[in-house]
N, C-alpha and C positions, 0 to 999 in steps of 0.2 A: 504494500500500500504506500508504503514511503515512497518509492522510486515514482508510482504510478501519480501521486501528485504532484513531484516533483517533474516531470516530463509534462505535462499536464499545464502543470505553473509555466516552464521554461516556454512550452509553443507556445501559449498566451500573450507573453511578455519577448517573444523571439528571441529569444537568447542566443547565441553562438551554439556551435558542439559542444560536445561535454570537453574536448580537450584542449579549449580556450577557457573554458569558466574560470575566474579567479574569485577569492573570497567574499567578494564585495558583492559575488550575486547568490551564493549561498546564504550570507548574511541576510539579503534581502530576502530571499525567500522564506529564511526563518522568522522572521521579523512578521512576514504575508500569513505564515502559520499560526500564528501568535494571536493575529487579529480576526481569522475564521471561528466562525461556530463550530462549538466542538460535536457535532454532528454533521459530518458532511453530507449527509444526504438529504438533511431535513433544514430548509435555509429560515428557522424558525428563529425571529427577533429575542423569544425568550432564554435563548439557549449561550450559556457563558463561550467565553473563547476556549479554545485549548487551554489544558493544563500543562503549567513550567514543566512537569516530569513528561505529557507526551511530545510537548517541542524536543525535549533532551533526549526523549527516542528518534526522534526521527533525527535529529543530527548524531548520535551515534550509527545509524541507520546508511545513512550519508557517507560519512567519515570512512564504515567501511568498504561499502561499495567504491571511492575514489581511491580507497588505499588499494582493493583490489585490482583498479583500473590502470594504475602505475606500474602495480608487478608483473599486468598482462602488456606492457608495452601499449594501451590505449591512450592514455596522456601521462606525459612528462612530469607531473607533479600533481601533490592534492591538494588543491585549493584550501 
């Protein structure tokens, strides 16, 4: 589910590839996390944002999917 929003987020906001992204747009995207309803499916006013522990899933979530992607010769560093 992490990936799948985060791919999601990136076409929205056209991002580069993944092996141009530098921190500044993971950031952002965490930041966009932060301020969704913690229900994704349900785009109900009454519903809080995400909680600080499932942002810090998904950036652990992140972290190692980029760390993956460096030892697969996909991109040169992780953001």
């Amino acid at each position: 589910m992490s990936l799948r929003l985060l791919v999601d987020y990136s076409e929205a906001q056209d991002w580069p590839s993944v092996s141009r992204l530098t921190a500044s747009y993971l950031e952002e995207y965490l930041f966009y996390l932060q301020q969704r309803p913690r229900w994704f499916g349900m785009r109900d006013a009454n519903k809080g944002p995400v909680s600080a522990s499932s942002a810090e899933t998904h950036y652990r979530r992140l972290k190692t999917f980029f760390r993956f992607l460096v030892e697969r010769g996909h991109a040169e560093k992780n953001p």
